[in-house]
Structure formats: C-alpha cells, structure tokens
DSSP file (Angstrom, degrees, kcal/mol; ACC not computed):
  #  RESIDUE AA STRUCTURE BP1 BP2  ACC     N-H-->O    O-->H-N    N-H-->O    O-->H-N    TCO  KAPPA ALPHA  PHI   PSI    X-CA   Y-CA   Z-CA
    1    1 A X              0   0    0      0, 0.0     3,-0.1     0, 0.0     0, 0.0   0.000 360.0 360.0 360.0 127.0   83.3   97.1  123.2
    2    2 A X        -     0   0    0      1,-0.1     2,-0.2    12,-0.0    12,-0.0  -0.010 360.0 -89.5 -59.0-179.7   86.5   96.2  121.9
    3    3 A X        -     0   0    0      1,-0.0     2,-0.3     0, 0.0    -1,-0.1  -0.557  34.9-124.8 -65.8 139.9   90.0   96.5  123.8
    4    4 A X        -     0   0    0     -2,-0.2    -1,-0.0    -3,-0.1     6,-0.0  -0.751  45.8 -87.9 -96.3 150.1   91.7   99.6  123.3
    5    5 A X        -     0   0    0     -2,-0.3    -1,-0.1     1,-0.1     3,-0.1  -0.245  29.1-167.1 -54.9 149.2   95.5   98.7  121.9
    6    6 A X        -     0   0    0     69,-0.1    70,-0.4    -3,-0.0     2,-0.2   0.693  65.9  -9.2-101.3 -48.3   98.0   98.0  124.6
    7    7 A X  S  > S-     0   0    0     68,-0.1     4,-1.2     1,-0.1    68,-0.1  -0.479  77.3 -77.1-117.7-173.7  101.1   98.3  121.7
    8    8 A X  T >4 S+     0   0    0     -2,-0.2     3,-1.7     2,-0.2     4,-0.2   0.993 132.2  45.4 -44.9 -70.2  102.8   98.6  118.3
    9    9 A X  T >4 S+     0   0    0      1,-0.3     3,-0.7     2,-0.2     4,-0.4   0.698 114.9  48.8 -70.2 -39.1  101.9   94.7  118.2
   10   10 A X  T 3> S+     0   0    0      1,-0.2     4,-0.5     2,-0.1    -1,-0.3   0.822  97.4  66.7 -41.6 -55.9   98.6   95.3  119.4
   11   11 A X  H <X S+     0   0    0     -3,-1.7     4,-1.9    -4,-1.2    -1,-0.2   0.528  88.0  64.4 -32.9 -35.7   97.8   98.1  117.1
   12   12 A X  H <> S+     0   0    0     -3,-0.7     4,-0.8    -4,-0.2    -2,-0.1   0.988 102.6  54.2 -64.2 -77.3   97.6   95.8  113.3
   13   13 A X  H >4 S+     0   0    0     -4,-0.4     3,-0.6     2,-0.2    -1,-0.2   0.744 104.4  50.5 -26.4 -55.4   94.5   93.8  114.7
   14   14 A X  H >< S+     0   0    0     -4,-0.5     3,-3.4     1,-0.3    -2,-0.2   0.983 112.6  53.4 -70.2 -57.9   92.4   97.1  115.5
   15   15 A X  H 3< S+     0   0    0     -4,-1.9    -1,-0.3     1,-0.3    -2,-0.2   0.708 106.7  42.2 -54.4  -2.3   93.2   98.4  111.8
   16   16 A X  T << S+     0   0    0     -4,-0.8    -1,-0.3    -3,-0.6    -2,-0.2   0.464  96.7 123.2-116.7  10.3   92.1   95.7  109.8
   17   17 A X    <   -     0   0    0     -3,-3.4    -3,-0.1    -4,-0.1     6,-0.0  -0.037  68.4-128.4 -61.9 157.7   88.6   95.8  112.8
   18   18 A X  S    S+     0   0    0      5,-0.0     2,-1.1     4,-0.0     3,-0.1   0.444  83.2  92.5-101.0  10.1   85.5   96.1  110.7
   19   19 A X     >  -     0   0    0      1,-0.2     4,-1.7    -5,-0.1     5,-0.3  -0.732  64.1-155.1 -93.7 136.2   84.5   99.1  112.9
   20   20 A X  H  > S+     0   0    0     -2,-1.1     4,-1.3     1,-0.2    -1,-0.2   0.843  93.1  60.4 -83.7  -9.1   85.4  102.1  111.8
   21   21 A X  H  4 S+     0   0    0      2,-0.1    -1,-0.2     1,-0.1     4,-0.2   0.976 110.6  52.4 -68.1 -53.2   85.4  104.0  114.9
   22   22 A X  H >> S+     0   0    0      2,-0.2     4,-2.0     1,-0.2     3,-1.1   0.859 107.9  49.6 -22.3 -67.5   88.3  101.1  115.9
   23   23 A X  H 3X>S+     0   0    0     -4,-1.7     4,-1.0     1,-0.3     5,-0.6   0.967 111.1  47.1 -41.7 -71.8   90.2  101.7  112.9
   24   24 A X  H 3<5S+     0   0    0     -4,-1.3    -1,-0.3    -5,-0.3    -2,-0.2   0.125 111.3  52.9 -56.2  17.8   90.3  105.5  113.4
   25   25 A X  H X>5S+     0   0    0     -3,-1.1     4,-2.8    -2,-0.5     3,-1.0   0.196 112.4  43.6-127.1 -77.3   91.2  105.1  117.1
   26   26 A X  H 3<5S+     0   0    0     -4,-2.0     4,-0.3     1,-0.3   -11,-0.2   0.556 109.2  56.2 -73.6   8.5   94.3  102.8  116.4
   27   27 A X  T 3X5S+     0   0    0     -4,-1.0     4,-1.1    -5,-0.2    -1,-0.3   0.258 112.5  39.2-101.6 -22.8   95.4  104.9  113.6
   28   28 A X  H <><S+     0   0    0     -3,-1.0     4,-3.3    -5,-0.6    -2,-0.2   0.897 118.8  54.8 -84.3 -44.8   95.6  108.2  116.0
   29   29 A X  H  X S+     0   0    0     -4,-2.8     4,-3.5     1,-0.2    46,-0.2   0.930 113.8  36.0 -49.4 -65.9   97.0  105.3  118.4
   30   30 A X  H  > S+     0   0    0     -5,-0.4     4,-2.4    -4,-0.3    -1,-0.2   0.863 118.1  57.6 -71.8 -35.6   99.9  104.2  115.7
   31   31 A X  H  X S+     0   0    0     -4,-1.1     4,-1.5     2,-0.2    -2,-0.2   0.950 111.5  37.1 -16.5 -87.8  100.3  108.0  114.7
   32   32 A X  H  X S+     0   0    0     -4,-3.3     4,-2.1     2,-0.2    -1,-0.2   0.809 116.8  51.3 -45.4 -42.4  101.1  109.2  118.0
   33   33 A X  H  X S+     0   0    0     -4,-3.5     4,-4.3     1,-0.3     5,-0.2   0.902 106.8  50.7 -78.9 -26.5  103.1  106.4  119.0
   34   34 A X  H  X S+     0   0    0     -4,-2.4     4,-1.6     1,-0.2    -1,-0.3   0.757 113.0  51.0 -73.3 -17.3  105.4  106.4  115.8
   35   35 A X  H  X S+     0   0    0     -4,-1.5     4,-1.1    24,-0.2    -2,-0.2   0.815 101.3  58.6-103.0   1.3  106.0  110.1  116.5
   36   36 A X  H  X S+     0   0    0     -4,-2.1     4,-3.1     2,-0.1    -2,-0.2   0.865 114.4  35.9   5.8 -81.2  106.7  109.3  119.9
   37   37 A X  H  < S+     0   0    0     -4,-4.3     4,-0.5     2,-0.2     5,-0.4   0.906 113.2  56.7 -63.5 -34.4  109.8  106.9  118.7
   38   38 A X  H >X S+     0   0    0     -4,-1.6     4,-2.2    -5,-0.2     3,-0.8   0.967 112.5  47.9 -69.7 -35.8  110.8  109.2  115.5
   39   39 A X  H 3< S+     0   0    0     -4,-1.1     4,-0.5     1,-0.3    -1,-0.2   0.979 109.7  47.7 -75.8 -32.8  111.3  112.1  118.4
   40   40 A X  T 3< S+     0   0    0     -4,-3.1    -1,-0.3     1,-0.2    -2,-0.2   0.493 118.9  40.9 -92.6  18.8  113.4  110.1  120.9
   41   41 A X  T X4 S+     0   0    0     -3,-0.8     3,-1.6    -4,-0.5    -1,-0.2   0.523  81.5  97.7-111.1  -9.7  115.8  108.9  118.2
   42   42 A X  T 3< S+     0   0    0     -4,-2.2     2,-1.8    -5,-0.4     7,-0.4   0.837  91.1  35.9 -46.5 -54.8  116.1  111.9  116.3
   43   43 A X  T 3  S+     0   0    0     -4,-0.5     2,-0.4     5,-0.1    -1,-0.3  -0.344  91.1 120.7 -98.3  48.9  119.7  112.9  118.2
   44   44 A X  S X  S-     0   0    0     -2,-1.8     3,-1.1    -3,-1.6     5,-0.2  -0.914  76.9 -83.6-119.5 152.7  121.0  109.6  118.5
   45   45 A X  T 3  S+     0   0    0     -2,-0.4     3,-0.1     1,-0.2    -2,-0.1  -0.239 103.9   2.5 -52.1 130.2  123.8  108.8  117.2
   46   46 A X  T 3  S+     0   0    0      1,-0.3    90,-5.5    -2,-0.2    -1,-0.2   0.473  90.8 131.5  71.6   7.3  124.1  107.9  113.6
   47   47 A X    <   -     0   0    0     -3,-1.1     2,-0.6    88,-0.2    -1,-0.3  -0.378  67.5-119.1 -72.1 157.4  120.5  108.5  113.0
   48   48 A X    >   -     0   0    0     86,-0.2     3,-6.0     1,-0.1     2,-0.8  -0.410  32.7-167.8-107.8  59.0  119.5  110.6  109.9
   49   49 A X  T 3> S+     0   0    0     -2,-0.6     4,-1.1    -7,-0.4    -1,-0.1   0.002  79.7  56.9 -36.8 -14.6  117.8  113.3  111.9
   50   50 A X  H 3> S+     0   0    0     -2,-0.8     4,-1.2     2,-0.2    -1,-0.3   0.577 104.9  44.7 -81.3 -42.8  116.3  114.8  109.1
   51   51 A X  H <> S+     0   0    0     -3,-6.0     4,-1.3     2,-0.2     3,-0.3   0.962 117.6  55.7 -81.7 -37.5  114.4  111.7  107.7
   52   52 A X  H >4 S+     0   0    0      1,-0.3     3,-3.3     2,-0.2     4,-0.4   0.867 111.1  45.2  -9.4 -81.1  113.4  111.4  112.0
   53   53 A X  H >< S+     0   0    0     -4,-1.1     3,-1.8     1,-0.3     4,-0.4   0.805 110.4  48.5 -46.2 -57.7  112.2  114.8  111.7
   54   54 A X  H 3X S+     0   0    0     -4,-1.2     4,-1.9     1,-0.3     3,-0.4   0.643 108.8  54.8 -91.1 -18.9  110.2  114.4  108.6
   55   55 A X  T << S+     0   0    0     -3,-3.3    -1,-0.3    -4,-1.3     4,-0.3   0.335 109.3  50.8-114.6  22.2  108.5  111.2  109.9
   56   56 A X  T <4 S+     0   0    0     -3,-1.8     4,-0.3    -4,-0.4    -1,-0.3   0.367 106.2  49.1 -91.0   5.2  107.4  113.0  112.8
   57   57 A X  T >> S+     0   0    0     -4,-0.4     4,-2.7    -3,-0.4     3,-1.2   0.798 111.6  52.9 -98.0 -59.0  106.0  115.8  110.9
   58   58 A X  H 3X S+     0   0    0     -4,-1.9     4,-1.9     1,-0.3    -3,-0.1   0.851 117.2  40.3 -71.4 -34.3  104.1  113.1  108.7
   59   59 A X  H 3> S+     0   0    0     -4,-0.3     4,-1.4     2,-0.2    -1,-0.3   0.722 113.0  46.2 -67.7 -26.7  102.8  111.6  111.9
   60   60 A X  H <4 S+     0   0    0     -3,-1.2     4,-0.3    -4,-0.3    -2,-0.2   0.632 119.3  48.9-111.4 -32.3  102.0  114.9  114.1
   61   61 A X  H >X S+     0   0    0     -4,-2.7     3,-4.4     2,-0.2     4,-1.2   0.959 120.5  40.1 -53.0 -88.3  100.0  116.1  110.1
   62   62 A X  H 3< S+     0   0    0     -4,-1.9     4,-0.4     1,-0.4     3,-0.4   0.701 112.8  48.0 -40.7 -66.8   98.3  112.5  110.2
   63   63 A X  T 3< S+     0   0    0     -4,-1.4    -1,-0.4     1,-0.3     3,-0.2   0.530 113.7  55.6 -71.6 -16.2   97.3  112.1  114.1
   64   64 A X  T <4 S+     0   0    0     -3,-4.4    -1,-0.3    -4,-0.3    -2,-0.2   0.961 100.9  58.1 -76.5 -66.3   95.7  116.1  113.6
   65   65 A X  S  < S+     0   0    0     -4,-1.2     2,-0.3    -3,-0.4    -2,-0.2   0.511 101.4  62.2 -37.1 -26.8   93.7  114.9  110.9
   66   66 A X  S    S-     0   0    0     -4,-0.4     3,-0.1    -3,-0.2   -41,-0.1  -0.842  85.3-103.4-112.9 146.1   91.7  112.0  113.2
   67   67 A X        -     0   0    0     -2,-0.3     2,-0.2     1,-0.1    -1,-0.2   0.147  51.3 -83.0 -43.1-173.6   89.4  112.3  116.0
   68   68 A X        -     0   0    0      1,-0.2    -1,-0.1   -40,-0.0     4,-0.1  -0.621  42.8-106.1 -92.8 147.6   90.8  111.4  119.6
   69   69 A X        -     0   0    0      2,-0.2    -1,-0.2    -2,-0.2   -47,-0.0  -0.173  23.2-125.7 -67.5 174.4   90.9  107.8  121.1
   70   70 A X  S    S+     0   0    0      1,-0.0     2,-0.4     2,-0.0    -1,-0.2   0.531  89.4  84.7-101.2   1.2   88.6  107.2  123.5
   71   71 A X        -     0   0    0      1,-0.1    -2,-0.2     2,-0.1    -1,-0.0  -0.928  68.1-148.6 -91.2 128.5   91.4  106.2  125.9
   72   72 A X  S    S+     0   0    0     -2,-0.4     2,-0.2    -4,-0.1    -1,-0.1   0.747  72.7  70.3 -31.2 -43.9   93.0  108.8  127.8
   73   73 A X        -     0   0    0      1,-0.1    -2,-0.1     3,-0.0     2,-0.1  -0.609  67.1-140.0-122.8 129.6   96.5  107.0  127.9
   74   74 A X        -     0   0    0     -2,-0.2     2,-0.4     1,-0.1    -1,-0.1  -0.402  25.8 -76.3-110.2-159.7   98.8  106.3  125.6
   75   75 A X        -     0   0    0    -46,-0.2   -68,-0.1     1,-0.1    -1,-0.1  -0.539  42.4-101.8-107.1-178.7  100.8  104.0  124.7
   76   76 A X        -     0   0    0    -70,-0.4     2,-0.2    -2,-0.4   -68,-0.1  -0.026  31.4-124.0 -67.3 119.5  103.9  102.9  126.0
   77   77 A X        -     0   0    0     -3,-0.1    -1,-0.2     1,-0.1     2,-0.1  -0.573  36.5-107.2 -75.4 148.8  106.7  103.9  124.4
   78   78 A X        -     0   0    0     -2,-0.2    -1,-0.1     3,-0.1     6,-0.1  -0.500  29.6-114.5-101.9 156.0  108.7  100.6  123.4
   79   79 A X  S    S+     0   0    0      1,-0.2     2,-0.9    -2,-0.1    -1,-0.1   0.825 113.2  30.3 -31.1 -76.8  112.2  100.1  125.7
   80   80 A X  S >  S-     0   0    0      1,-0.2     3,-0.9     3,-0.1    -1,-0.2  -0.779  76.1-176.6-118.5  89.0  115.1  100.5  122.4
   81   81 A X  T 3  S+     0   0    0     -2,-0.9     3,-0.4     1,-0.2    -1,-0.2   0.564  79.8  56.4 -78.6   2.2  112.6  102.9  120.6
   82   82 A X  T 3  S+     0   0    0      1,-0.2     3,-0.4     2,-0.1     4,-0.2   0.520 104.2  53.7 -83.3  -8.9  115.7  102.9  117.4
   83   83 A X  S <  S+     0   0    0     -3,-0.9    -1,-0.2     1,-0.2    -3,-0.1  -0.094 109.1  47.2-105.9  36.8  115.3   98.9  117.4
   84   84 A X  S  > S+     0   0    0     -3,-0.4     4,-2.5    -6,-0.1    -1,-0.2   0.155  78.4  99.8-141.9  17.5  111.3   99.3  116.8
   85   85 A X  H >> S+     0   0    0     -3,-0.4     3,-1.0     2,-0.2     4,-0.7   0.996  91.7  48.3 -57.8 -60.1  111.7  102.3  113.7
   86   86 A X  H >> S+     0   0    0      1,-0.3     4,-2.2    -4,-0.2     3,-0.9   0.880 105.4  54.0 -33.3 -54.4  111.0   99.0  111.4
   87   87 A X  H 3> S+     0   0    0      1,-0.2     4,-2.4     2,-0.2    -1,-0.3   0.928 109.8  47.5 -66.8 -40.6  108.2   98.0  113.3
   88   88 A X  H << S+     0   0    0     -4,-2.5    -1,-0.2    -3,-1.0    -2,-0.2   0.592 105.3  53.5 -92.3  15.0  106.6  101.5  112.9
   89   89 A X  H <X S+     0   0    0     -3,-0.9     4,-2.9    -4,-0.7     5,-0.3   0.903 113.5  48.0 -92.6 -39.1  107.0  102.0  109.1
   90   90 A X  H  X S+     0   0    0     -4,-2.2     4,-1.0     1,-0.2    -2,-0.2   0.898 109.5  47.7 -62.6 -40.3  105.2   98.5  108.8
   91   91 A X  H  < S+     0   0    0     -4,-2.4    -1,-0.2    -5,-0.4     4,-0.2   0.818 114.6  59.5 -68.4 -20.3  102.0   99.6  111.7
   92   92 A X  H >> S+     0   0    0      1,-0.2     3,-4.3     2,-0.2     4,-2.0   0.987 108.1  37.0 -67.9 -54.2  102.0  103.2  109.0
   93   93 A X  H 3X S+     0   0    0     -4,-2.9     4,-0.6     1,-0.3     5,-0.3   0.736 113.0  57.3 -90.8   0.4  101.2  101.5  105.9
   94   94 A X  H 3< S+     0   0    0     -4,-1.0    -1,-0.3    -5,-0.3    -2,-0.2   0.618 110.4  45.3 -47.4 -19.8   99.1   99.4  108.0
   95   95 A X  H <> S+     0   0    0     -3,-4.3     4,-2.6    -4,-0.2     5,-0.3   0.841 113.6  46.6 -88.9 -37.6   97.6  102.7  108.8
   96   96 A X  H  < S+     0   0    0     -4,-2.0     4,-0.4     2,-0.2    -1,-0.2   0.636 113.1  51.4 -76.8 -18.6   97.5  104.1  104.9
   97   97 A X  T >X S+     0   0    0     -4,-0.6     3,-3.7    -5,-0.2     4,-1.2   0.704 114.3  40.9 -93.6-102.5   96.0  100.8  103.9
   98   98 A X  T 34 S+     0   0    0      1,-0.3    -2,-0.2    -5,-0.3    -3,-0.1   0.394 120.2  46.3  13.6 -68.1   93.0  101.1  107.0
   99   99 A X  T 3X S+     0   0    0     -4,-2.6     4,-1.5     1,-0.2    -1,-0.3   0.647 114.5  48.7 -73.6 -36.5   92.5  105.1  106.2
  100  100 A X  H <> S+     0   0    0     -3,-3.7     4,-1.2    -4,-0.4    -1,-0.2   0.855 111.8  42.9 -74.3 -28.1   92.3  104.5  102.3
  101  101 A X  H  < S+     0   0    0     -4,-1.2    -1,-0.2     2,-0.2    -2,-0.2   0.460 115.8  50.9 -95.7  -6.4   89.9  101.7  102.2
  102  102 A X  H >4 S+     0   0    0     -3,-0.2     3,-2.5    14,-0.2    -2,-0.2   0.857 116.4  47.6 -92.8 -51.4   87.5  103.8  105.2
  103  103 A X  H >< S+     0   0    0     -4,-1.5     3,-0.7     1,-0.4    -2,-0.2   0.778 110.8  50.0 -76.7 -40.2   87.9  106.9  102.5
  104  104 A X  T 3< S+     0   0    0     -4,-1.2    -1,-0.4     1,-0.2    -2,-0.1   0.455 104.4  55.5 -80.6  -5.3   87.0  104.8   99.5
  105  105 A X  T <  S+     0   0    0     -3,-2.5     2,-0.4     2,-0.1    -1,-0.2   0.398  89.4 100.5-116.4  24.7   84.0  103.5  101.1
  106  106 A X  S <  S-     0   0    0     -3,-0.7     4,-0.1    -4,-0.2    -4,-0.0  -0.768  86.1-106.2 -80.8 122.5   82.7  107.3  101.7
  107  107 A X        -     0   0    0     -2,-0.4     2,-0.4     2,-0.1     6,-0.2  -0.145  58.0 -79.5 -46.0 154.2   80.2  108.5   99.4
  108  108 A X  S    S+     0   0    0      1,-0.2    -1,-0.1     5,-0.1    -4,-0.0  -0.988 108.4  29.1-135.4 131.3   81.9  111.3   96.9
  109  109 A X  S    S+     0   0    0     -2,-0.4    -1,-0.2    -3,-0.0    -2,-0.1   0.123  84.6 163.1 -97.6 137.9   82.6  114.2   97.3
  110  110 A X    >   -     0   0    0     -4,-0.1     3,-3.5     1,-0.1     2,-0.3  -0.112  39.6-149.1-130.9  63.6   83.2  113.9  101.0
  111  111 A X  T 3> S+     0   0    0      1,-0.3     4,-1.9     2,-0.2    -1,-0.1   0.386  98.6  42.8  34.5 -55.3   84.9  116.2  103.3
  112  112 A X  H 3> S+     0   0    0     -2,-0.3     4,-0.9     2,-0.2    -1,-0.3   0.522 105.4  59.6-108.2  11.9   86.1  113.4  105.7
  113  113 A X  H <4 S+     0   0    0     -3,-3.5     4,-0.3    -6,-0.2     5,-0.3   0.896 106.1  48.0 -75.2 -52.2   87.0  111.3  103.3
  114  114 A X  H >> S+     0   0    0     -4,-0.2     4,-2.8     2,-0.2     3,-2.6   0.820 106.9  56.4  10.6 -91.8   89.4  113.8  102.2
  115  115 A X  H 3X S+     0   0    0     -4,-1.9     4,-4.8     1,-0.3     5,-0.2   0.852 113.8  38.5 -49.6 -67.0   90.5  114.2  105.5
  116  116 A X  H 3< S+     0   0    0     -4,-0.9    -1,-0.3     1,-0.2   -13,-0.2   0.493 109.1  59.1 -65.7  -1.3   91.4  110.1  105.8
  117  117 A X  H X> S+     0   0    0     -3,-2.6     4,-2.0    -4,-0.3     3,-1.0   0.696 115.2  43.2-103.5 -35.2   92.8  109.7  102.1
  118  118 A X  H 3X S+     0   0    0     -4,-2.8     4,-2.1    -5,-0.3     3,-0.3   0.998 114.7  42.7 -57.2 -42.5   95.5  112.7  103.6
  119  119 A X  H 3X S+     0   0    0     -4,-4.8     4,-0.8     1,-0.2    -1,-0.3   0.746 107.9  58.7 -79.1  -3.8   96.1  111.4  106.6
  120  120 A X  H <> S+     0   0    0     -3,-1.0     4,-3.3    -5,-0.2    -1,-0.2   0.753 112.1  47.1 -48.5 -65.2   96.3  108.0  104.6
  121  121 A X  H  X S+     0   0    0     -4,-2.0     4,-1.2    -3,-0.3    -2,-0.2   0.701 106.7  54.0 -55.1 -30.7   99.3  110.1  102.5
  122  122 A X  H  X S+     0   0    0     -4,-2.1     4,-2.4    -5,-0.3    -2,-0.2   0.927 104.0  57.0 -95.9 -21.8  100.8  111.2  105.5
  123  123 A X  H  X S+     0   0    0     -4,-0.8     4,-4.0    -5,-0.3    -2,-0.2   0.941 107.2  47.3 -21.7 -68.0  101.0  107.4  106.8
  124  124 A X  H  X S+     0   0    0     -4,-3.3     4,-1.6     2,-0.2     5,-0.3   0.930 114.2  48.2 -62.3 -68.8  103.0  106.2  103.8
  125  125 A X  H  X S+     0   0    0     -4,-1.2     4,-4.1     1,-0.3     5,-0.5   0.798 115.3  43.2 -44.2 -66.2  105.5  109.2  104.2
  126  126 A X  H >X S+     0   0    0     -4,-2.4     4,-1.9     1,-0.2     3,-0.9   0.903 119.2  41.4 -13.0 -90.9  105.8  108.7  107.6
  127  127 A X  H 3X S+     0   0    0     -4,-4.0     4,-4.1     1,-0.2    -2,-0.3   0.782 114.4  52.9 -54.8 -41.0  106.1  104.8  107.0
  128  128 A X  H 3X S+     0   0    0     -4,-1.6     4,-2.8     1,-0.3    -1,-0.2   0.922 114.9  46.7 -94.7 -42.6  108.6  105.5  103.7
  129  129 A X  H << S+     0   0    0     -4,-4.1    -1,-0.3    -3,-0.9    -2,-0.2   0.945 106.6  54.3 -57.9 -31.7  111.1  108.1  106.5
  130  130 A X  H >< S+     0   0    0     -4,-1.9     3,-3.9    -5,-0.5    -2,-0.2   0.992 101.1  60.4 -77.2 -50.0  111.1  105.7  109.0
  131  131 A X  H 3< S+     0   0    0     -4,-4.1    -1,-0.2     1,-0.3    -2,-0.2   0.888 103.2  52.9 -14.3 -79.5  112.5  103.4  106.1
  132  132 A X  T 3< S+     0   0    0     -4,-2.8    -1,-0.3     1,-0.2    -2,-0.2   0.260  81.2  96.1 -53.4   9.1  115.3  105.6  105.8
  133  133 A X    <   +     0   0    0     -3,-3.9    -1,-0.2    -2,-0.2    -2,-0.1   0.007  42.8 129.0 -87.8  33.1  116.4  105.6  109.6
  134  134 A X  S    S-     0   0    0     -3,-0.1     2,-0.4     1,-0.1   -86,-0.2  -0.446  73.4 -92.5 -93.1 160.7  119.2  102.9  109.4
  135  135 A X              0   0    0      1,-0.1   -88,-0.2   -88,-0.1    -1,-0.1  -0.511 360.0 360.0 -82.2 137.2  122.4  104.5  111.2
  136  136 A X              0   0    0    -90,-5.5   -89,-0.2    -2,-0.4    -1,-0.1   0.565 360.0 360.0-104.2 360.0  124.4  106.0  109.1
C-alpha cells in the first residue's frame, strides 16, 4: 500500500500514481489543503480577498465531488501559507490534469466520470484564482 502524502511536495507523485484510488485520495488531499491556505490568507493584507474566496469555493466544490482519503489526518498546513499560493495553483492543475485523464478513461456516458471532469474544472479555477493572489 502506498504512502499517504505527507505535503504539497508530497502530493504531485500520488497524482501522476497509476492507481486510481491514489490519485483520487491526493486530489481530495490537494483540494482540502489548497483551501486550507486560500482561507488563512484571505484577510491578509494586500491579498485580493475575492480571488481567495473564489479559490476556496473552487476547492470546497472540487474536494465535495471525491470520495474521502483513507487517512484520517490532514495535512499540515505549510508555515507562510501566502508564500505557498504558487505552489498550490501548480499541485491544482496537477489535480485537473490527474481527474481528466481518470474521467477520459471511463467508459461513456458515465456518472463518475462526470463527477471527475467537474471536479477537474473546479481544479483549474481554483489553480487560475490562486494565480491572481499576488498582493496588491
């Protein structure tokens, strides 16, 4: 049984895993934890509290959409969670990449493929706000 992710950095390996239960575990993983960071910068100063908000919306949509990890615990929210915004628009469309290519290899029409090409959408949106977090 593989490792469950310890981090952001951790998380990239488990998406690109050929199992798919992995993938889908470390996509709830990167979810949660990027809306984690988007909520404890939102009222910082010079943040754009709006794109914040919105890429916690796209994350708390996405993370609905996937089963549960099979670890209780999550992870660690990182020390300067505004120096790691970068770091989670890159683990998202790591996430929309993962969840689109699981959804495309689901027979069609499928119900939970659906489900992974949205939560796939709500990745990039996510990833595309977090973009937009430089202080303004």
């Amino acid at each position: 049984m593989p490792t469950p992710p310890e981090s952001l950095d951790t998380l990239r390996p488990a998406l690109g895993s050929t199992s798919t239960t992995e993938v889908l575990h470390a996509s709830w993983e990167a979810f949660d934890l990027a809306l984690r960071v988007a909520d404890a910068v939102t009222w910082l100063d010079g943040v754009d509290e709006l794109r914040a908000l919105a890429a916690a919306r796209a994350c708390a949509g996405g993370r609905a959409l996937l089963p549960l990890p099979r670890d209780g615990r999550p992870l660690p929210l990182p020390r300067q969670p505004a120096a790691s915004t970068r770091a989670c628009a890159d683990v998202l469309r790591d996430v929309h990449r993962s969840l689109t290519a699981l959804a495309r290899a689901r027979p069609a029409p499928d119900p939970d493929g659906d489900a992974l090409l949205e939560a796939a959408a709500l990745a990039e949106d996510a990833a595309t706000a977090f973009d937009g977090l430089a202080v303004v």
